[in-house]
RODO-2510 file (C-alpha; in nm, 4 decimals, decimal comma):
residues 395
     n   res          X          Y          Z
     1     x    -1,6928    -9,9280   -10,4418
     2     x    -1,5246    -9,7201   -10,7296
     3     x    -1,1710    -9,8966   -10,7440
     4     x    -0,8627    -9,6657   -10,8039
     5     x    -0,6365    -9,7177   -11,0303
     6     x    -0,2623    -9,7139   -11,0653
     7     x    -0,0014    -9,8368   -11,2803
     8     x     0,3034    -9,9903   -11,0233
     9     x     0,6778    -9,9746   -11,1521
    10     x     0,9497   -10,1908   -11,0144
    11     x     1,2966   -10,1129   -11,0759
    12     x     1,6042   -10,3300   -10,9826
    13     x     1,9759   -10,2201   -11,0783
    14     x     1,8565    -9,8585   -10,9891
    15     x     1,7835    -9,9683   -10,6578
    16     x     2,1204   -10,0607   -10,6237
    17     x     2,2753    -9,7039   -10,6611
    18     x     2,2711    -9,5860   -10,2996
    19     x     2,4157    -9,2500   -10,3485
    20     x     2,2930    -9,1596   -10,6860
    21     x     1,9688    -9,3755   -10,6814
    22     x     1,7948    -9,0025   -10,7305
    23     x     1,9759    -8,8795   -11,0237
    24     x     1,8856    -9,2570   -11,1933
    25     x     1,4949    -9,2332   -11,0836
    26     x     1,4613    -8,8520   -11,1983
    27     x     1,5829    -9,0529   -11,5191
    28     x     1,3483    -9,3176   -11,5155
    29     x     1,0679    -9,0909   -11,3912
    30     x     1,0979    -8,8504   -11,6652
    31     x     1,1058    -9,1199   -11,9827
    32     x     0,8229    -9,2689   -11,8308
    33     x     0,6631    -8,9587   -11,8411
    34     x     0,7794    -8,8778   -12,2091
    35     x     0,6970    -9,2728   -12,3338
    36     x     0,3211    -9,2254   -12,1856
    37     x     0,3015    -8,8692   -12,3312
    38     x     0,0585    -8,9135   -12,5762
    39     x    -0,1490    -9,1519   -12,3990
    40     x    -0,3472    -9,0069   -12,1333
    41     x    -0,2731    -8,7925   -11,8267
    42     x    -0,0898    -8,9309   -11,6017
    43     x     0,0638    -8,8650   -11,2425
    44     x     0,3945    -8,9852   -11,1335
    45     x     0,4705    -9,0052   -10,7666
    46     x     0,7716    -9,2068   -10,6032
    47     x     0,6838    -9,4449   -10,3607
    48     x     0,9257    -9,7001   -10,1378
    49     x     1,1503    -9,9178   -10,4105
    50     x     0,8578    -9,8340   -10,6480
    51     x     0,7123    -9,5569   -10,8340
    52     x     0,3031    -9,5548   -10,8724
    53     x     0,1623    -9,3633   -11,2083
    54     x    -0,1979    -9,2506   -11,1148
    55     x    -0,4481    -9,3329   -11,4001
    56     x    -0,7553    -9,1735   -11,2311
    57     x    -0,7914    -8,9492   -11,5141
    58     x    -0,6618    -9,1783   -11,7956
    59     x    -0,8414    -9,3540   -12,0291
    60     x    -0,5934    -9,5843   -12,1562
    61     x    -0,4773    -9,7415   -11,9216
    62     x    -0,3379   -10,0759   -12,1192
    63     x    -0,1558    -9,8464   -12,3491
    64     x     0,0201    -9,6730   -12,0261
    65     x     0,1338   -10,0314   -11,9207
    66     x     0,2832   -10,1454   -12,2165
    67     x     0,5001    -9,8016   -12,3048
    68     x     0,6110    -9,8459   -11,9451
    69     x     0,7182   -10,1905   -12,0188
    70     x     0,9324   -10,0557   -12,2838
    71     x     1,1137    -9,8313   -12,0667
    72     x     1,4574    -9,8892   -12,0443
    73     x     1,5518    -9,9574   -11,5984
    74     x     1,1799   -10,1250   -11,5495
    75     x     1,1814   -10,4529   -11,4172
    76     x     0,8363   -10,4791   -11,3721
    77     x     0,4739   -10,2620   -11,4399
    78     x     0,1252   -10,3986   -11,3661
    79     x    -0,1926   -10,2228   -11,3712
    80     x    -0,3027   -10,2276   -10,9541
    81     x    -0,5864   -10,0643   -10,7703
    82     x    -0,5333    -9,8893   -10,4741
    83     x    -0,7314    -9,9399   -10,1631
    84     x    -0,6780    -9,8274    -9,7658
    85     x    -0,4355   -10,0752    -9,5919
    86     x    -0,7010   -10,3184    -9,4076
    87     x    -0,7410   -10,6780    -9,4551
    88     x    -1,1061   -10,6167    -9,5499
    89     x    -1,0621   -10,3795    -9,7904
    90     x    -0,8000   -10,6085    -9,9155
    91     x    -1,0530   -10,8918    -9,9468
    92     x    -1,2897   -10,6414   -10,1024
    93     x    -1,0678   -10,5624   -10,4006
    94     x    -0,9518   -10,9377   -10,4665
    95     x    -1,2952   -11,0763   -10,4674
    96     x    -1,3739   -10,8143   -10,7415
    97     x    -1,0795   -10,9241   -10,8961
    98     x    -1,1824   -11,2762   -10,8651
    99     x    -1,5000   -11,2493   -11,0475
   100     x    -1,5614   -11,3951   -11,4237
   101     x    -1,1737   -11,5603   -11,3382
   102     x    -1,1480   -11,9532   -11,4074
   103     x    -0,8474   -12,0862   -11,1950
   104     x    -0,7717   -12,4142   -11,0441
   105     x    -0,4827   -12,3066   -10,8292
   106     x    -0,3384   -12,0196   -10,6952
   107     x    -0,1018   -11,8057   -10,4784
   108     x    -0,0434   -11,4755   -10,2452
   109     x     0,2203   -11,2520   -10,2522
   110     x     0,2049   -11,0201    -9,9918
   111     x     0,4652   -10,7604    -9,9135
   112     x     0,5060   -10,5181    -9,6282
   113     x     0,7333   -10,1912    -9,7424
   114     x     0,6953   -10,1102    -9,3830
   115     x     0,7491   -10,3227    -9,1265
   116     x     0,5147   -10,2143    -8,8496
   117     x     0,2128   -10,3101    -9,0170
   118     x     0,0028   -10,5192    -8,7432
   119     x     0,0368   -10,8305    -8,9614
   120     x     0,3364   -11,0044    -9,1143
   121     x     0,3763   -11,0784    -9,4934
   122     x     0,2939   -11,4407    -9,4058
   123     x     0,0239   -11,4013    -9,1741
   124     x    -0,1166   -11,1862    -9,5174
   125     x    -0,1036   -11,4216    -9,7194
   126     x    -0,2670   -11,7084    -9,4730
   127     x    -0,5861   -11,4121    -9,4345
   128     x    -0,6111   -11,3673    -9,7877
   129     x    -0,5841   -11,7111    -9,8903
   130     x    -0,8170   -11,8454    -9,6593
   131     x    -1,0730   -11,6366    -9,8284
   132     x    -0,9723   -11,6830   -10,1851
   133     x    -1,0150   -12,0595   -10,1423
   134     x    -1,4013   -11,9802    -9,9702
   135     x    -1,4551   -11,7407   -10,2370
   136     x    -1,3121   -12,0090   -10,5233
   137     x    -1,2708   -12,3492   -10,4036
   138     x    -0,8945   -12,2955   -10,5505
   139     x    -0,6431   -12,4964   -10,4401
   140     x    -0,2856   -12,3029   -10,2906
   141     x     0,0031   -12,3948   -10,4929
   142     x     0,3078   -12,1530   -10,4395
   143     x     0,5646   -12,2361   -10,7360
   144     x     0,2996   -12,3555   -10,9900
   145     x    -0,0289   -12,1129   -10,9535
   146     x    -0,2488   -12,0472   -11,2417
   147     x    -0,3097   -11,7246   -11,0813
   148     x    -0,0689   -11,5065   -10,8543
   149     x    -0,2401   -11,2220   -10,6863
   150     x    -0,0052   -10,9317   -10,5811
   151     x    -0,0441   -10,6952   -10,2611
   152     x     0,1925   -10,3945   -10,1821
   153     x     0,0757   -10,2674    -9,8127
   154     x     0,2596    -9,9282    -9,8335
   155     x     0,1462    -9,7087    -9,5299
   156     x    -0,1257    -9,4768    -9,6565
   157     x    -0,2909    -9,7465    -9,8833
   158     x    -0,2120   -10,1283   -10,0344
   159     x    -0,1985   -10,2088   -10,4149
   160     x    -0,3504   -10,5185   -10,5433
   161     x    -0,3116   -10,6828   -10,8637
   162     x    -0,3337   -10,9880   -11,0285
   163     x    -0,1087   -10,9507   -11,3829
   164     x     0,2591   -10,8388   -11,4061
   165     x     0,4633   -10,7593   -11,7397
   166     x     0,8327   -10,7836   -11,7270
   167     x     1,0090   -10,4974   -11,8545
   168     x     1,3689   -10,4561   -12,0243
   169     x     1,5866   -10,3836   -11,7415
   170     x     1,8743   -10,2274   -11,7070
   171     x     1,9464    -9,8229   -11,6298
   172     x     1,7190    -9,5319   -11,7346
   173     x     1,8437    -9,3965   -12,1012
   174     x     2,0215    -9,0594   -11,9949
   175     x     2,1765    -9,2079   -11,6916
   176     x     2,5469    -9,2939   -11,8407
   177     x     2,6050    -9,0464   -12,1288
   178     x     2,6007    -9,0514   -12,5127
   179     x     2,7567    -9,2793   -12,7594
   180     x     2,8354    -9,2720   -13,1201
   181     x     2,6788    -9,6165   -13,2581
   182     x     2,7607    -9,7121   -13,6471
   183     x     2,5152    -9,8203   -13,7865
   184     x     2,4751   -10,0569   -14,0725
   185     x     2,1528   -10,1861   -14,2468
   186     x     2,2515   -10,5500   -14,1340
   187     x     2,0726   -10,7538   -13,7613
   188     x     2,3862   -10,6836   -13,5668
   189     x     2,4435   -10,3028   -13,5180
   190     x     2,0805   -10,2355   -13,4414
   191     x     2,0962   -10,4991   -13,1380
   192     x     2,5055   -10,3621   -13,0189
   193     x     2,2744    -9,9769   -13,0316
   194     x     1,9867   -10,1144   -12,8165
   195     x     2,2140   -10,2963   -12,5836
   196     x     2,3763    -9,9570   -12,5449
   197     x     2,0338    -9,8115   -12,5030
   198     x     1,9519   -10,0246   -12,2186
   199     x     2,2825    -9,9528   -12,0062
   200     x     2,1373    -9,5949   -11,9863
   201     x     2,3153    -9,4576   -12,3196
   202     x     2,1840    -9,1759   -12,5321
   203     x     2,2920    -9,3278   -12,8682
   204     x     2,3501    -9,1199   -13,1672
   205     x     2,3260    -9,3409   -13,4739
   206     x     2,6001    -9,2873   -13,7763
   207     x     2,5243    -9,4687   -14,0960
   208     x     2,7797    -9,4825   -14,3703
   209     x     2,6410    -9,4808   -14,7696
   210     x     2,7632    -9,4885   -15,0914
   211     x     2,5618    -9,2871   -15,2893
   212     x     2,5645    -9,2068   -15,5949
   213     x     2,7203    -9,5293   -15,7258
   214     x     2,4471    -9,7252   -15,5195
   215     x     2,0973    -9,6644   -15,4765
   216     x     1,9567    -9,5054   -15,1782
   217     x     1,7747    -9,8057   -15,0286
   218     x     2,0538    -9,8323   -14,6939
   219     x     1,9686    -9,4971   -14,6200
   220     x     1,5808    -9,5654   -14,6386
   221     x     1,6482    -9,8858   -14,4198
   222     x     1,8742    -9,6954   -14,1657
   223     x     1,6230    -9,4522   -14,0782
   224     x     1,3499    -9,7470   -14,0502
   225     x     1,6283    -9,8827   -13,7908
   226     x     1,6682    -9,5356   -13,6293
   227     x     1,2645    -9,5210   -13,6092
   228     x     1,2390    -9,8519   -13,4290
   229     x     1,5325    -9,7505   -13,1597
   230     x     1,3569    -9,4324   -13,0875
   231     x     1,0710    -9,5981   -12,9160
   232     x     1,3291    -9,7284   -12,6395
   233     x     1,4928    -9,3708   -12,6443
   234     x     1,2927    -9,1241   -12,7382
   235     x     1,4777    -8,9295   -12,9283
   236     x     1,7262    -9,0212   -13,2242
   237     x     1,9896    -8,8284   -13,3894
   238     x     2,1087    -9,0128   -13,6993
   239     x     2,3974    -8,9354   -13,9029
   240     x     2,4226    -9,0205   -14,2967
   241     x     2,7922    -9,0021   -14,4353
   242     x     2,8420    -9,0713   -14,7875
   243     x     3,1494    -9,3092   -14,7836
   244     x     3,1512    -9,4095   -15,1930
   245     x     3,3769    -9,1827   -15,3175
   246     x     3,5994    -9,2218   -15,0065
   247     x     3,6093    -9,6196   -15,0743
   248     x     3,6623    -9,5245   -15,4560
   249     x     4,0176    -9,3379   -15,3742
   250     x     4,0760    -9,6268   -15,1295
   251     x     4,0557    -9,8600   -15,4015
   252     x     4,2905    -9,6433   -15,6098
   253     x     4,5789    -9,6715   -15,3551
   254     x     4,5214    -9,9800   -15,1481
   255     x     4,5726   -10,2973   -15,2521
   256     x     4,2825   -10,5199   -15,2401
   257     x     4,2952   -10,7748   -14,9190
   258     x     4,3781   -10,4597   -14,7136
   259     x     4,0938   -10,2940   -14,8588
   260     x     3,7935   -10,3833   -14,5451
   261     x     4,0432   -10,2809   -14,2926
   262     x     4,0977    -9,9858   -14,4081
   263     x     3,7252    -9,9070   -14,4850
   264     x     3,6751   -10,0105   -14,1130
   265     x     3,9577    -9,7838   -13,9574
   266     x     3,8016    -9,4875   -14,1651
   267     x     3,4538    -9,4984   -14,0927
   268     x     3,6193    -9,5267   -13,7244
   269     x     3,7661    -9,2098   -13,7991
   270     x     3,4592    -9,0196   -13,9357
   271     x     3,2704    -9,1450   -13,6991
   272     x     3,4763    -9,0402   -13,3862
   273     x     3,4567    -8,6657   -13,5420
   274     x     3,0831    -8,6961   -13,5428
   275     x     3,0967    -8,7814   -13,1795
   276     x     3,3519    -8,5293   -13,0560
   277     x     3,0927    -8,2771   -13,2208
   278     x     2,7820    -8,3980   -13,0341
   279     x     2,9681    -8,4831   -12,6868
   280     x     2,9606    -8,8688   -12,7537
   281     x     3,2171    -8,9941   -12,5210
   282     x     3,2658    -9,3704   -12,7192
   283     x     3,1666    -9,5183   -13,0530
   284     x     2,9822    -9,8908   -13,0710
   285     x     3,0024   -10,0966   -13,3238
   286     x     2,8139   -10,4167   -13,3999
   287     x     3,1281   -10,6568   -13,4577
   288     x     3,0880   -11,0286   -13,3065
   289     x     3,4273   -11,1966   -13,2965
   290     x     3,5273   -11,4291   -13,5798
   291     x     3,1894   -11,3597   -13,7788
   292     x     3,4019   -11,1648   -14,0810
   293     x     3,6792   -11,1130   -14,2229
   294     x     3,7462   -10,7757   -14,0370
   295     x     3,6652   -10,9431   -13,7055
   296     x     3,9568   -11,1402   -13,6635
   297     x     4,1556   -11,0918   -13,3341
   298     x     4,3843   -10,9295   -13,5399
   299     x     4,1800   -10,6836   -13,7624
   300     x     3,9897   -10,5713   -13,4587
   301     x     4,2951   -10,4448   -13,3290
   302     x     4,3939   -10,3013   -13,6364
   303     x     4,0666   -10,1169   -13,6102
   304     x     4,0846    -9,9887   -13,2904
   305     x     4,3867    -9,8708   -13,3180
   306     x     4,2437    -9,5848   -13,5794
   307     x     4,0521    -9,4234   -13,2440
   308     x     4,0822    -9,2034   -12,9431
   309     x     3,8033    -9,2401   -12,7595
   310     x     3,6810    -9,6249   -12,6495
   311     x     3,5007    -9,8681   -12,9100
   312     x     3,2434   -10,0730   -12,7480
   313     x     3,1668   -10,3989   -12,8818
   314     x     2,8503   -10,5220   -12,6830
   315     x     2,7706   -10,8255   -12,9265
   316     x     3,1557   -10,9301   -12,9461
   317     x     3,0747   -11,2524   -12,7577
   318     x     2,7302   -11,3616   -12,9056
   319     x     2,6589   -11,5901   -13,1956
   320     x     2,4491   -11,5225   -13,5145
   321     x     2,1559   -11,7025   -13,3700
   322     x     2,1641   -11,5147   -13,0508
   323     x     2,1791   -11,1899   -13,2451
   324     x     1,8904   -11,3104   -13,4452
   325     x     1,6711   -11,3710   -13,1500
   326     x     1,7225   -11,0637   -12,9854
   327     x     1,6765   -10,8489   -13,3448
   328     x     1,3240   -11,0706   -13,4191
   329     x     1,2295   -10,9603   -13,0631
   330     x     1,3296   -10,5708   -13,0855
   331     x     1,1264   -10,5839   -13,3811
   332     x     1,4241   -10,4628   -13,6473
   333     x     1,5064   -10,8471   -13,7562
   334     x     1,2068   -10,7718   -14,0542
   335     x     1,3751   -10,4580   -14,1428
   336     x     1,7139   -10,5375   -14,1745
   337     x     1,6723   -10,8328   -14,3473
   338     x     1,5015   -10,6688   -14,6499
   339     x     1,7325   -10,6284   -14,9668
   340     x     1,9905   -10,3412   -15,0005
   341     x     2,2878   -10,2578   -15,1606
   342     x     2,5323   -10,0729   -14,8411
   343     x     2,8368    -9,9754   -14,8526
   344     x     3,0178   -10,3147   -14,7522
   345     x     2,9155   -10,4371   -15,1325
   346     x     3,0940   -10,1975   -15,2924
   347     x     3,4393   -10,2304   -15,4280
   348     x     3,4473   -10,5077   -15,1956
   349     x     3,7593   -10,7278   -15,2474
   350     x     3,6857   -11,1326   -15,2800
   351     x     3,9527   -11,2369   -15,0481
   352     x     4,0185   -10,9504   -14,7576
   353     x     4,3044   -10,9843   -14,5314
   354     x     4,2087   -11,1449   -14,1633
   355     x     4,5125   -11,0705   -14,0240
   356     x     4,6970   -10,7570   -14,1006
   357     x     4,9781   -10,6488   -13,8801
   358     x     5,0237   -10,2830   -13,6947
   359     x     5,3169   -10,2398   -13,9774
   360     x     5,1690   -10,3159   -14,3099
   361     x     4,8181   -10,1118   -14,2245
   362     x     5,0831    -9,7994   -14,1859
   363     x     5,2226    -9,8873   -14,4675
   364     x     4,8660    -9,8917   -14,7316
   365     x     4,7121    -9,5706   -14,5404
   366     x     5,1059    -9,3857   -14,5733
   367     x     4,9043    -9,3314   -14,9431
   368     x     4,6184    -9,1857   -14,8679
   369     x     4,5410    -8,8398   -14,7508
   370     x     4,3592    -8,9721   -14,4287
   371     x     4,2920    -8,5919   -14,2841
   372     x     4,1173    -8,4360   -14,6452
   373     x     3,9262    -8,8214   -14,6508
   374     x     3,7967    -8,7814   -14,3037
   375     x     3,7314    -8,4116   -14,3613
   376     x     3,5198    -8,5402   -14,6532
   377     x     3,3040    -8,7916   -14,4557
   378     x     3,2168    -8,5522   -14,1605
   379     x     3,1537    -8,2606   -14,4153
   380     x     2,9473    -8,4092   -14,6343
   381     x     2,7517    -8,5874   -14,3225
   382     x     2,3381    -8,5020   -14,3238
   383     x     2,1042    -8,5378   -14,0150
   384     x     1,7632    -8,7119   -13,9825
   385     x     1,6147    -8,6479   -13,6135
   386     x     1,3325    -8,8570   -13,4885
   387     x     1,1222    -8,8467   -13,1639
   388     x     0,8797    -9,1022   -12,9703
   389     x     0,5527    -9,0435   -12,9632
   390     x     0,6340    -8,8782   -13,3146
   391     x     0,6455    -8,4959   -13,3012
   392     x     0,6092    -8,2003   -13,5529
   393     x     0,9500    -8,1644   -13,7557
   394     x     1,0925    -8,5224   -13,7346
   395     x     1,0985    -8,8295   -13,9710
***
């Protein structure tokens, strides 16, 4: 028998929508289909608390798996072949599943999405045991198996498989809007943008420079970052603002603790003009409470207090080490480690304030032509676009 197959996609959260659970799966539906665009045809039909990609036609069918798994709103994708919903067909599909497998132990995980099937989940997994240990000699073990065999019994056919990959979680990008996300060319602001990325965001990337009085190498660095988040969204809009000779008439009129604060409240600034223009709705920033200067409880507010529109800060409560972990496994830990020069190095004072007061941040910025600065930034702002699978006309 020719076995059929399928690629099977379990969501959680969206399940949970009730009412809007369409609008999130036409999400998730359609970045599966663009993350899997350029490997194979492929055919997506909605199923009960499930979505099955056909691979009849595809020749890739690994490659299929693991884009899916990098889908933002999976919980789950395994590669399953289909088969008509009878026990022996069932036992048919395992046992060539079985073969060339070395496994002391295993389990069955039947499930029924419909609940009129002549046999329960457990009386499934009895059947189907029964004949894996003939078939094997394996011993049952249902919390420590070597090997777990899946079946779906959907009404018009079941889905068997045998290996599962966890995917990220979370809601389909699309699903909750666009955000403005600065972005640095350090570990944290990468991981605040993905976290963003996974709660369904569209996240358009601003990057602040100082060129000409430092080399280009942040830029360079910043698109490498924009690159890597483009494989979990797709598609990338990044903004580069050149900040230098904004910090240079900083410098001129604010004294020097006040100096990072100030920085901080106009890049805020800028970058909330980038986002009005591209219907951004909030900025993120990468700050973790405590780790600098500026991230006092203080300076924060300080900070915030320079916006409009909300600043998320989705790393606010992790440590260094978490952040670390997360970057190393996002893959932009290597990147954003390498050595640059950005514009948090220059004119940099040795001993910034961590605790400046509503009043005396008034006071520095009552010298400073904060309208003609910001003007400046947003002006003098270029755009890099980049897509996933890469496309004709982007980075």
């Amino acid at each position: 028998m020719r076995l059929r197959q399928a690629a099977i996609v379990h969501y959680h959260e969206v399940s949970l929508k009730r009412g809007n659970r369409p609008l999130f799966l036409r999400h998730l539906a359609r970045n599966i289909e663009r993350a899997t665009s350029d490997a194979g045809p492929v055919r997506l039909r909605q199923l009960s608390g499930r979505i099955e990609v056909d691979l009849d036609r595809n020749g890739a069918p690994e490659l299929v798996r693991d884009r899916i798994a990098r889908v933002c709103g999976v919980a789950s994708v395994a590669l399953a072949f289909r088969v008509p919903s009878t026990v022996e067909e069932m036992k048919d599909v395992i046992g060539q599943l079985l073969e060339g497998r070395r496994f002391a132990s295993f389990r069955i995980s039947a499930r029924r999405a419909f609940k009129t099937y002549p046999l329960t989940s457990v009386e499934l997994n009895r059947e189907l045991g029964s004949f894996v240990v003939e078939r094997t000699g394996a011993r049952v073990d249902l919390h420590g198996a070597e090997l777990e065999i899946h079946v779906e019994v959907l009404p018009a056919e079941t889905f068997v498989y045998v290996n599962r990959v966890a995917g990220p979680g979370g809601l389909p990008v699309g699903a909750s809007g666009t955000v403005a996300a600065l972005l640095s060319g350090g570990i944290d602001s990468p991981v605040a943008a993905w976290r963003m990325i996974k709660r369904g965001c569209r996240v358009v990337l601003v990057h602040f420079h100082s060129v000409p009085y430092l080399p280009d190498i942040s830029q360079a660095k910043a698109k490498a970052l924009a690159e890597r988040l483009t494989e979990w969204q797709y598609r990338s809009r990044l903004f580069l603002v050149p900040f230098g000779e904004i910090q240079r008439e900083i410098v001129l009129s604010v004294p020097g603790p006040a100096r990072v604060v100030v920085y901080r409240r106009m890049m805020i600034r800028i970058a909330e003009a980038i986002a009005r223009s591209v219907g951004a709705h909030a900025l993120v920033t990468g700050e973790s409470l405590g780790q600098v200067a500026s991230q006092t409880l203080e300076n924060l507010a300080r900070i915030d207090e320079a916006a409009t529109m909300p600043v998320f800060r989705p790393l606010i409560g992790t440590d260094k080490l978490e952040i670390t972990g997360e970057a190393q496994r996002l893959g932009t830990f290597e990147i954003s480690i390498e050595p640059d020069a950005d514009c948090c190095t220059l004119f940099t004072p040795r001993h910034p304030a961590t605790r400046m007061s509503h009043e005396a941040v008034q006071k520095v910025e009552a010298n400073l032509d904060v309208p003609r600065l910001v003007a400046m930034g947003t002006s003098g702002a270029t755009l890099a676009t980049f897509a996933f699978p890469k496309e004709d006309g982007t980075d």
